[in-house]
C-alpha positions in Angstrom: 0.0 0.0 0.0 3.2 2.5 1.1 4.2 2.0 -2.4 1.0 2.7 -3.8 0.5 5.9 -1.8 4.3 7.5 -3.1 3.4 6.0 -6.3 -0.1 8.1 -6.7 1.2 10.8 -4.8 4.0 11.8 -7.4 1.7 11.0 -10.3 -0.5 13.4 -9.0 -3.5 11.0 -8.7 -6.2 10.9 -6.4 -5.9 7.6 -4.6 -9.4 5.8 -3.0 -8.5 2.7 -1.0 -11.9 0.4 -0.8 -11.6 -2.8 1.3 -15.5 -4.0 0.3 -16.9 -4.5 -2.8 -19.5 -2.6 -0.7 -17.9 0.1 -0.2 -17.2 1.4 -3.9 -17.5 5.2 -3.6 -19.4 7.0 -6.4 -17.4 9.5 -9.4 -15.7 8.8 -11.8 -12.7 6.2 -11.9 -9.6 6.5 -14.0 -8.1 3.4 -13.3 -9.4 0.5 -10.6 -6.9 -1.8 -8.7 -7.2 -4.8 -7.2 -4.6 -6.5 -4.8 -6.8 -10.1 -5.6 -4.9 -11.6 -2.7 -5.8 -9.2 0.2 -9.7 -9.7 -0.2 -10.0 -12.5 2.3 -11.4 -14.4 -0.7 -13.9 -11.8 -2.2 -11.8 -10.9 -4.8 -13.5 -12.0 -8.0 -16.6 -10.5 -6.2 -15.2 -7.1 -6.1 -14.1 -7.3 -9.8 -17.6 -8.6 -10.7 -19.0 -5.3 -8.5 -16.5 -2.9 -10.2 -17.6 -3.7 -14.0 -20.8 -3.3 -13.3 -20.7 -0.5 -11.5 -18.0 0.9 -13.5 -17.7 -0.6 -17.5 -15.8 2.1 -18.5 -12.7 2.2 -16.0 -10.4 -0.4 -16.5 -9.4 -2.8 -14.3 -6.1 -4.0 -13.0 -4.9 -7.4 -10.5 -2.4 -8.2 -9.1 -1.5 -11.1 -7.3 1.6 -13.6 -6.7 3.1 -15.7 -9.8 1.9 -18.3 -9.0 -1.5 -17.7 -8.5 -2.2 -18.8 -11.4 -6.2 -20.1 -10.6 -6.6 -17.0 -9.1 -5.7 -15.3 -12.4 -8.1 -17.3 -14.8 -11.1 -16.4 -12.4 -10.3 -12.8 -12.2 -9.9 -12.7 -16.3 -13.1 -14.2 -16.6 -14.5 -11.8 -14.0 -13.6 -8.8 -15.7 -10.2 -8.0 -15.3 -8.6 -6.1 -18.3 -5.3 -7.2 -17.1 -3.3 -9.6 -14.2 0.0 -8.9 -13.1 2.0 -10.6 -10.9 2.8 -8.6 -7.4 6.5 -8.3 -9.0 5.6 -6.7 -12.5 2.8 -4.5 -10.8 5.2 -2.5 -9.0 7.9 -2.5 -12.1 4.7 -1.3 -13.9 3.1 1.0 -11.2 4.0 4.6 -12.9 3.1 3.4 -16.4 -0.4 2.3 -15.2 -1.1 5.5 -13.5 -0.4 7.6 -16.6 -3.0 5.6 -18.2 -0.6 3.0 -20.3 0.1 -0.8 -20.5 
């Protein structure tokens, strides 16, 4: 999350953290984020909640390499893209200025 923060912080870029697919605050959404691992199992859930909600804004995961299950389900949930942990962070800056 630290990273995240510094990382949105020198991108200039509002940063919402949600722990509930319950809790998705209303606006509009450049970018969503998803940690897939640190949603005590209500991941795909959330992704399922934030397409709906939100078919515009893409949608990002991240979760470890080999998580490769995980992965599938959260492509097939709506997920424009799944990173592992590693190449989130290596891609971090990119993402917030709208690439990859």
């Amino acid at each position: 999350q630290s990273k995240l923060e510094t990382a949105t912080s020198r991108a200039d870029v509002e940063l919402r953290i949600v722990r509930d697919g319950e809790d998705l605050p209303d606006g509009d959404w450049t970018l969503a984020v998803i940690d897939l691992e640190l949603q005590a199992g209500n991941a795909i859930e959330v992704v399922k909640a934030l397409r709906r909600l939100f078919p515009l804004t893409p949608v990002v995961g991240f979760c470890s390499h080999v998580a490769t299950e995980l992965k599938t389900s959260a492509k097939d949930a709506g997920c424009h893209q799944v990173l592992a942990r590693s190449e989130f962070v290596q891609y971090l800056p990119e993402l917030l200025r709208g690439g990859l």
